[in-house]
C-alpha positions as CSV (number, residue, x, y, z in Angstrom):
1,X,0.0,0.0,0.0
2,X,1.2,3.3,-0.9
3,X,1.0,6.0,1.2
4,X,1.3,9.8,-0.1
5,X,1.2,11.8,2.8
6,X,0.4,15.9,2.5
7,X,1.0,16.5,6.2
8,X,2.1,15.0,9.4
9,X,-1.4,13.3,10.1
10,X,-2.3,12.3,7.1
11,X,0.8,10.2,7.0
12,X,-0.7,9.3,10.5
13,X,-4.2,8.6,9.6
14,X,-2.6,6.7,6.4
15,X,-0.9,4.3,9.1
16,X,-4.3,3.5,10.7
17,X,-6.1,2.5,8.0
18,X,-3.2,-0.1,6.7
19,X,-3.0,-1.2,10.4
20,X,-6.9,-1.8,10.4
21,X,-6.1,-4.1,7.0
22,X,-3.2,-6.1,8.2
23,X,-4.4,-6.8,11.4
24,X,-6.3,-9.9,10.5
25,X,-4.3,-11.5,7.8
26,X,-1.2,-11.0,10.3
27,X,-3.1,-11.9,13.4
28,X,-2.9,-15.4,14.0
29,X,-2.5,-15.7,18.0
30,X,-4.7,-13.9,20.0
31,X,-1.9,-13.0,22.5
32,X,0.4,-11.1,19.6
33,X,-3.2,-10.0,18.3
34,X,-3.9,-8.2,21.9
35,X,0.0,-7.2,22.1
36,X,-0.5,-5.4,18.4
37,X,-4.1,-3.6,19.7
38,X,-2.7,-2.1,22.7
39,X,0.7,-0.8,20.6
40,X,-1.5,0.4,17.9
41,X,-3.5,2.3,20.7
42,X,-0.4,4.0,22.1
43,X,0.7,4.8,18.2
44,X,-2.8,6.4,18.0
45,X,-2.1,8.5,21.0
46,X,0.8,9.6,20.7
47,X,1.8,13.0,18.5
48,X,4.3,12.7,15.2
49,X,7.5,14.1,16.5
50,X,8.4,17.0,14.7
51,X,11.2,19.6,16.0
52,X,8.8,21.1,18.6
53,X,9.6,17.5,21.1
54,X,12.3,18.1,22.7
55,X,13.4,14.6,22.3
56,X,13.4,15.5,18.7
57,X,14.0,18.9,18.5
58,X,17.3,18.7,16.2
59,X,16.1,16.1,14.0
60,X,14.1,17.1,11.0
61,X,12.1,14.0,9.5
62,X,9.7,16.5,7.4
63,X,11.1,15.2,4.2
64,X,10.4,11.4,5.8
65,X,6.5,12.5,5.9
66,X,6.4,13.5,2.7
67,X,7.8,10.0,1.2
68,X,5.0,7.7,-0.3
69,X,5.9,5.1,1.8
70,X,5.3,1.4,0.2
71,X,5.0,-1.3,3.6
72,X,4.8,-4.5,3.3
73,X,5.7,-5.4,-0.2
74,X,5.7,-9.1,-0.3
75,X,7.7,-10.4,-3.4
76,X,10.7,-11.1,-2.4
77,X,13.7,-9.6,-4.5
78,X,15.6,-12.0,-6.9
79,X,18.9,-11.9,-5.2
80,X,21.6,-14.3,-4.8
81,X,24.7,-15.0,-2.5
82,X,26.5,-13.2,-5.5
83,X,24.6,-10.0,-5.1
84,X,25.6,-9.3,-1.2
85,X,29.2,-11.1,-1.1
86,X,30.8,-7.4,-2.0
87,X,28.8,-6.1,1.5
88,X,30.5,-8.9,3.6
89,X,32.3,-9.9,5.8
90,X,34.9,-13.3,4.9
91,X,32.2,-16.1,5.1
92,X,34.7,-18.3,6.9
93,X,34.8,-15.9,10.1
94,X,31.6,-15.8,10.8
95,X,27.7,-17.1,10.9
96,X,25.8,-15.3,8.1
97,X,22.5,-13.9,8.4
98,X,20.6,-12.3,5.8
99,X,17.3,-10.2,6.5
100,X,16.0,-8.6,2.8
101,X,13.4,-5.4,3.5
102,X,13.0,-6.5,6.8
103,X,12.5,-10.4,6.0
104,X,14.7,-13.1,7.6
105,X,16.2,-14.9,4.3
106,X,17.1,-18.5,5.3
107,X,18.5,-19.7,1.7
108,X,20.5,-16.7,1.5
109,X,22.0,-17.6,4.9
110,X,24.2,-19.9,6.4
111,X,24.1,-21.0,10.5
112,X,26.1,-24.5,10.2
113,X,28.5,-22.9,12.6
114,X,26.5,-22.4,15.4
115,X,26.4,-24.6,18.3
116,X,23.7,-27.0,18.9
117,X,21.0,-25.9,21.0
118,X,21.0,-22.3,19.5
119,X,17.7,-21.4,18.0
120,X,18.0,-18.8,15.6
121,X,14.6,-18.4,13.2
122,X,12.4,-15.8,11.5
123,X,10.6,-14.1,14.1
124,X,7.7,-14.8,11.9
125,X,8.2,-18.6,12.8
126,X,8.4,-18.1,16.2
127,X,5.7,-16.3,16.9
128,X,3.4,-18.4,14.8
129,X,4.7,-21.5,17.1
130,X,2.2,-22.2,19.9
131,X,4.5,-22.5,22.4
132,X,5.8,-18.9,22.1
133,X,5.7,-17.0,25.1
134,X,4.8,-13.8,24.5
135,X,6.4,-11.9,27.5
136,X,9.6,-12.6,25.6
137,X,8.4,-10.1,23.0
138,X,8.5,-6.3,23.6
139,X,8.7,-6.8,27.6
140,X,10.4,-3.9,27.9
141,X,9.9,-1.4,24.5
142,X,8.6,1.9,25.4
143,X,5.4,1.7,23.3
144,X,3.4,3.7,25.6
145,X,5.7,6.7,25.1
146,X,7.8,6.4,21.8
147,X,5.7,7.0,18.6
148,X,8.1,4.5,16.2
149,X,8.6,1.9,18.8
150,X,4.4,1.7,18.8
151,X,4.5,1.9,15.3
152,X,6.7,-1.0,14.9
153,X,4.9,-3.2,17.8
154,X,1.9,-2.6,16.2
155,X,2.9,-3.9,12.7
156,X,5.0,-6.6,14.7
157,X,5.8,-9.2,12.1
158,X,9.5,-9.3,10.3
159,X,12.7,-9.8,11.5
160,X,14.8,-12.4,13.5
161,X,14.5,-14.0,16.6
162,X,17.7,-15.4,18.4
163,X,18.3,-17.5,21.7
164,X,21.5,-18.2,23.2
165,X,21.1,-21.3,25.8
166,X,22.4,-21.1,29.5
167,X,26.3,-22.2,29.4
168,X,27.0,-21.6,25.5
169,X,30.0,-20.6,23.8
170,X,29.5,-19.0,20.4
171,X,33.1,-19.1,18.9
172,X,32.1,-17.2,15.8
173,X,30.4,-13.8,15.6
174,X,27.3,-13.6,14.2
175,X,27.0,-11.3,11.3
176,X,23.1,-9.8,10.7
177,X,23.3,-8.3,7.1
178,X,20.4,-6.3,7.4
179,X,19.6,-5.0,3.7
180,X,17.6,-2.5,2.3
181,X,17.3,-2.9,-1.5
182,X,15.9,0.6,-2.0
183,X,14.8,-0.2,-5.7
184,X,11.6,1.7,-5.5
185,X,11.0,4.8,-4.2
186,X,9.2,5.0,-0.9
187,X,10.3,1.4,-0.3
188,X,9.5,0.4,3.9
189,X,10.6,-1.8,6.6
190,X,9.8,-2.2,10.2
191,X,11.8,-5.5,11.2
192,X,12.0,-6.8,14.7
193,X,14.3,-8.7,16.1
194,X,14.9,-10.2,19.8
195,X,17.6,-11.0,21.0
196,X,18.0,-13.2,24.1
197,X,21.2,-14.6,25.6
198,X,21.5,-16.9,28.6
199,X,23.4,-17.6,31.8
200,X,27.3,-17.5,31.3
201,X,26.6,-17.2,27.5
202,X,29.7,-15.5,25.4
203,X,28.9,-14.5,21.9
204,X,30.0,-11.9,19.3
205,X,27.5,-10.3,17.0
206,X,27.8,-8.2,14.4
207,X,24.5,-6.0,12.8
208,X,25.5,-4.3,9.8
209,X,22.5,-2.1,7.8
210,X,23.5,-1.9,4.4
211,X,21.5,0.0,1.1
212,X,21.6,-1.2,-2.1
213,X,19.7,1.0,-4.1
214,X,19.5,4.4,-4.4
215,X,15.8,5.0,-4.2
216,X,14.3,7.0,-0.9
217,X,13.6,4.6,1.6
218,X,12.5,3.8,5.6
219,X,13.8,1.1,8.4
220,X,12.0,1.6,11.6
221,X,13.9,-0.9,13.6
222,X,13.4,-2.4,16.8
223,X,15.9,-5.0,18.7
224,X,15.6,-6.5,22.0
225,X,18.5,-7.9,23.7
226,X,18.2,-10.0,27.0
227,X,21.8,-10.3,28.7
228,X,21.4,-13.0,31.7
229,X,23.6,-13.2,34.4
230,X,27.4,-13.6,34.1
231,X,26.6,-13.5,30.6
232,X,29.4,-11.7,28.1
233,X,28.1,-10.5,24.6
234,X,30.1,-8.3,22.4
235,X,27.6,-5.7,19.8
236,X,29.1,-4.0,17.1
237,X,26.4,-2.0,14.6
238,X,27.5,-0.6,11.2
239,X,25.5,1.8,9.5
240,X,26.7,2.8,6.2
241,X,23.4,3.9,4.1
242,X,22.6,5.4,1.0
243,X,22.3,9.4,0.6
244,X,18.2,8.7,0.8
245,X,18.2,6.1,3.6
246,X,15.8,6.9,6.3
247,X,16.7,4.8,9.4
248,X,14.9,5.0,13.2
249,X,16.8,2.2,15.1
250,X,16.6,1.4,18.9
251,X,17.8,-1.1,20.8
252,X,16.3,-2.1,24.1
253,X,19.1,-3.6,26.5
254,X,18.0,-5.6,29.5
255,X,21.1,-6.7,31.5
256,X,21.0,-8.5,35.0
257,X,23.6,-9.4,37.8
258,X,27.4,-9.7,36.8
259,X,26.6,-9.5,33.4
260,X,28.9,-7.5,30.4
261,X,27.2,-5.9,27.3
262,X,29.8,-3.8,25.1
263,X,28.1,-2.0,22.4
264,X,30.3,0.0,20.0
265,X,28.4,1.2,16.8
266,X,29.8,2.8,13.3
267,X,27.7,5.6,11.6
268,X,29.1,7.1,8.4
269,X,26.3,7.8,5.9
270,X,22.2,8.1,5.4
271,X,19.8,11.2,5.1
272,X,18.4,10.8,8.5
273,X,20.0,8.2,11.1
274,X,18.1,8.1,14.7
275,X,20.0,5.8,17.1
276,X,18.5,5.4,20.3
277,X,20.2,3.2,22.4
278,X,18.5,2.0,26.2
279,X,19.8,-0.2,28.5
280,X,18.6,-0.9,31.9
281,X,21.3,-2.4,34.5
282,X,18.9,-4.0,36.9
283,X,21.1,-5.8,39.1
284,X,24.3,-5.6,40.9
285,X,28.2,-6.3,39.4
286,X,26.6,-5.1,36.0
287,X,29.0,-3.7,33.1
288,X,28.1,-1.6,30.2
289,X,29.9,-0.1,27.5
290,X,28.8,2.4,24.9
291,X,31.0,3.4,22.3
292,X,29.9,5.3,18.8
293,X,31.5,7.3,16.0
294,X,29.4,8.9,13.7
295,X,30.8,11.0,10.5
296,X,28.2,12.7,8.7
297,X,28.9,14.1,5.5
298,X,27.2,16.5,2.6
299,X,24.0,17.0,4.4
300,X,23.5,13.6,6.6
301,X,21.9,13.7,9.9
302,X,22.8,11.4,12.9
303,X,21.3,11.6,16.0
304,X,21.8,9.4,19.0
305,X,19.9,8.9,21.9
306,X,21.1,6.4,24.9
307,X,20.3,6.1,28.2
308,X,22.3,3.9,31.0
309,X,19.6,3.4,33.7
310,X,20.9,2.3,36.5
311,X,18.5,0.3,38.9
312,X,21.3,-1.5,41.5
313,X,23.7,-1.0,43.7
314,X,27.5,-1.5,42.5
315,X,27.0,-1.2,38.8
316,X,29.2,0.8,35.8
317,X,28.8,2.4,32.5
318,X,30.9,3.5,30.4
319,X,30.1,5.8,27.5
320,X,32.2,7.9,24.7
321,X,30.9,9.0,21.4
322,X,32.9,10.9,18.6
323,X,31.7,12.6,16.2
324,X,33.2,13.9,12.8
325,X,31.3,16.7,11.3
326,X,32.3,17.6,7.7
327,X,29.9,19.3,5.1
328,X,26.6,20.7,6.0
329,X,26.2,17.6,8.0
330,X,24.5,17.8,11.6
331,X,24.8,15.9,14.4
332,X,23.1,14.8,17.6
333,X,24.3,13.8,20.6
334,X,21.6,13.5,23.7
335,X,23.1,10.9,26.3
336,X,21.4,10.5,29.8
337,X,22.5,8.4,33.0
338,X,19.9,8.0,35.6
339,X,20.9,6.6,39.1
340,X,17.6,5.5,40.6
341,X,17.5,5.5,44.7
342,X,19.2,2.7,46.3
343,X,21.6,2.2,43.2
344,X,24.9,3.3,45.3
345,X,28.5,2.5,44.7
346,X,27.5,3.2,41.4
347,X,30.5,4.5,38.6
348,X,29.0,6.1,35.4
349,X,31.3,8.0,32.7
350,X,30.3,9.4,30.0
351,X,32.1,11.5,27.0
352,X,31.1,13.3,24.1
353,X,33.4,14.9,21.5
354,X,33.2,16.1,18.3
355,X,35.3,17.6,15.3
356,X,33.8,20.1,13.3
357,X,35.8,20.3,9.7
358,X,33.5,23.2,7.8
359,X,31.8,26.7,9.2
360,X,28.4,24.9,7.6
361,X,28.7,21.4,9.5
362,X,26.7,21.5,13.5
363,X,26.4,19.2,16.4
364,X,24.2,19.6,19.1
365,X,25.6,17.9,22.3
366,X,23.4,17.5,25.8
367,X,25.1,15.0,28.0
368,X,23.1,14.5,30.8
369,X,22.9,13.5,34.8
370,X,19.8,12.2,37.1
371,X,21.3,11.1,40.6
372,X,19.1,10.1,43.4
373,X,22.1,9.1,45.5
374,X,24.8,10.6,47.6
375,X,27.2,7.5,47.2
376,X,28.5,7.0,43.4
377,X,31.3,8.3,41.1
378,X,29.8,9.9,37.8
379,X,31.3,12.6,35.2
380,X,30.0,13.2,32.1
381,X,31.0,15.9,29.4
382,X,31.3,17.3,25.8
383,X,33.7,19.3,23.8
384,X,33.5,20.8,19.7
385,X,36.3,22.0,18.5
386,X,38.4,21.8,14.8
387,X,41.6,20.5,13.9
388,X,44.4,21.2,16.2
389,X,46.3,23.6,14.0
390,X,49.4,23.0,16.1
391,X,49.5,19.3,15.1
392,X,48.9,20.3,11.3
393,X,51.6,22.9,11.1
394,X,54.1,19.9,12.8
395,X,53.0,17.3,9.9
396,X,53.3,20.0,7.1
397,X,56.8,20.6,8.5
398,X,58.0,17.1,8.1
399,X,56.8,17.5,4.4
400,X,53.0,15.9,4.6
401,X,51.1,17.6,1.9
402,X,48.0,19.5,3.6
403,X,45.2,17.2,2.3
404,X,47.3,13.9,3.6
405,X,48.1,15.9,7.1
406,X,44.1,16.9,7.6
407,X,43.4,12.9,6.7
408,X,45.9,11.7,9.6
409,X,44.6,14.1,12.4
410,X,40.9,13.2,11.3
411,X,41.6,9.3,11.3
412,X,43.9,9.7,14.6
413,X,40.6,11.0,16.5
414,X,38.1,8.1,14.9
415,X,40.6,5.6,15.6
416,X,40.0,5.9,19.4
417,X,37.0,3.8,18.6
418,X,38.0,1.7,16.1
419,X,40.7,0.2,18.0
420,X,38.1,-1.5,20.6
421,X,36.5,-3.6,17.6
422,X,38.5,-6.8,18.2
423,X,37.5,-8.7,15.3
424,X,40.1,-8.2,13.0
425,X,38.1,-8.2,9.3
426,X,35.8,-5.9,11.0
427,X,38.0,-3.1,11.8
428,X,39.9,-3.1,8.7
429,X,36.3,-3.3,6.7
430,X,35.4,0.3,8.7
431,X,38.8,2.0,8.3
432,X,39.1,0.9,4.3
433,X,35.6,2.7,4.5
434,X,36.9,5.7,6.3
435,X,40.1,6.4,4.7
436,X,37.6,6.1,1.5
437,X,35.7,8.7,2.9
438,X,38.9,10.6,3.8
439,X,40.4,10.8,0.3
440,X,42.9,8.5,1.0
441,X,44.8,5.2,1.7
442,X,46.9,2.8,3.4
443,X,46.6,4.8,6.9
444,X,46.6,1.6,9.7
């Protein structure tokens, strides 16, 4: 169904009446049926953001209303392994998952290498099994108060389901190749995928969001992630979209006792990018670690949002984000920690900085503390500024041409980040990308 949208609610009224005609042929347990109502309720509720929210006040998704936005379009595109093996990663390092528009592609991927006992399936599948239970599915998404995470509830179909059993070992990373083929204009996707790993599980997984096309298109993604005690899973997220790629993505972190989540994402191009990362530390000996770098260029916008919540006692976060601004490219940075009552001997850090390379390019930084305790180590903090001209003058005295001296200082700040992705193929993937971006080569 197309849906050409004049204004904010007509795009919203649009929404409604597609809901009201997917709801049955969709609906197949009454549970997921009642869990769909009550998110299509809160969709209906709730207002469009537009710049006067203050969550969204520095993102501008106008030209994202104005799309005629095609959900649901069920032929599946004629692609093969051939198509996608230029987007990967080597196929021998790692368990391959494919997800087309949204859609879990199981020919198109290969999960030999997983241990026995792992389920990984369409969510589709395993919501249409009987003995689903439905409190694993959005427990803890903020439907009542985010408009796309009720959107995407409501329309809860797509996307991948994946359970890690109590006492697994997941050698290899698991690489999500989540593709948009963006071959018709207004093309839409609202995939969601849970997550769920189990006592003293270890795994690695990779979620990279790739377009292929060129035409205007939407992801509104949710992901879920369940992190059981003494568990220890690794998340990296790459995000490198076309110049008319509209992506809302947030991921919904639930971590218990002595648990470790590290997740360290990669943002380099799109129209709009809307990150909002949320993780709740409800328990005690908890560890959680943030890390993004986002480089907008020509007139991208990224925005993330994340928020470490802090529930128990003798927990830590860790957070730093850099951001490298070039263009008439804009950047968001809003990230909160909340220290509820009773959560003492907490230690929460959290850094944002940023480097501006033209007059035209912008970020807008809020880091942000809620304490409700006496008895915890927190900082937080942000700083703008260009390149250190100090530090250029000393490379174009030892004879560095002024394009290849810029290139160093840029890649010397992203590389902060890039040096915590410990898979190998991974890092070098996202600095071949950069130093592409940068103009140049052969700088590792």
């Amino acid at each position: 169904m197309n849906l050409i949208a004049t204004d904010t609610q007509a795009w919203k009224l649009e929404l409604g009446e597609l809901f009201e005609q997917k709801i049955q042929a969709i609906a197949k347990n009454n549970l997921l049926k009642d869990l769909r109502y009550k998110a299509f309720g809160c969709f209906a509720g709730l207002s469009i953001p537009t710049a006067k929210h203050e969550e969204w006040k520095y993102t501008q998704l106008k030209n994202l209303y104005k799309l005629p936005l095609n959900f649901y379009t069920e032929a599946l595109p004629a692609l093969t392994l051939n198509d996608l093996v230029p987007y990967m990663l080597e196929a021998q390092e790692v368990v391959r998952v494919v997800c087309i528009d949204g859609m879990f592609r199981p020919e198109l991927s290969d999960l030999s290498a997983l241990p026995a006992h792992v389920q990984l399936t369409s969510l589709t599948d395993y919501l249409q099994n009987p003995a689903t239970q439905m409190h694993t599915v959005a427990q803890h998404v903020a439907v009542e108060t985010d408009f796309f995470s009720a959107l995407n509830v409501a329309f809860l179909e797509h996307g991948t389901y994946l359970h890690i059993p109590k006492n697994v070992v997941v050698e290899k990373p698991i690489a999500f190749y989540l593709f948009s083929t963006a071959q018709k204009e207004g093309q839409a996707s609202q995939p969601h995928h849970v997550w769920i790993f189990g006592e003293n599980s270890q795994a690695t997984v990779i979620e990279k969001h790739i377009s292929m096309g060129q035409a205007s298109h939407f992801v509104n993604q949710v992901l879920e992630v369940s992190v059981a005690e003494n568990a220890n899973i690794t998340h990296y997220q790459t995000q490198i979209l076309s110049e008319q790629s509209y992506l809302i993505n947030t991921t919904q972190v639930q971590q218990v006792r002595n648990s470790c989540y590290t997740h360290l994402h990669v943002s380099l191009q799109g129209a709009v990018i809307r990150n909002n990362l949320n993780i709740r530390l409800d328990g005690q000996g908890i560890e959680a670690n943030m890390y993004g770098l986002y480089m907008p260029s020509g007139k991208t916008l990224i925005d993330n949002h994340s928020i470490a919540d802090h529930l128990q006692p003798n927990s830590v976060s860790n957070e730093l984000y850099k951001g490298i601004l070039d263009d008439q490219s804009t950047g968001v940075f809003n990230g909160k920690i909340y220290v509820r009552e009773g959560a003492v001997k907490t230690n929460a850090y959290q850094q944002n900085r940023n480097l501006l390379l033209t007059d035209t390019a912008s970020i807008n930084t809020k880091p942000q503390l809620e304490i409700w305790n006496d008895d915890v180590k927190c900082s937080h903090g942000a700083t703008t500024g260009s390149l250190d001209e100090t530090a250029l003058f000393y490379l174009r005295s030892r004879g560095i041409p002024q394009k290849e001296a810029k290139a160093l200082l840029i890649y010397a700040f992203a590389n902060e980040i890039l040096e915590k992705i410990t898979l190998l193929s991974l890092r070098e993937y996202l600095q071949n990308h950069i130093q592409q971006k940068l103009g140049i080569e052969n700088l590792a």
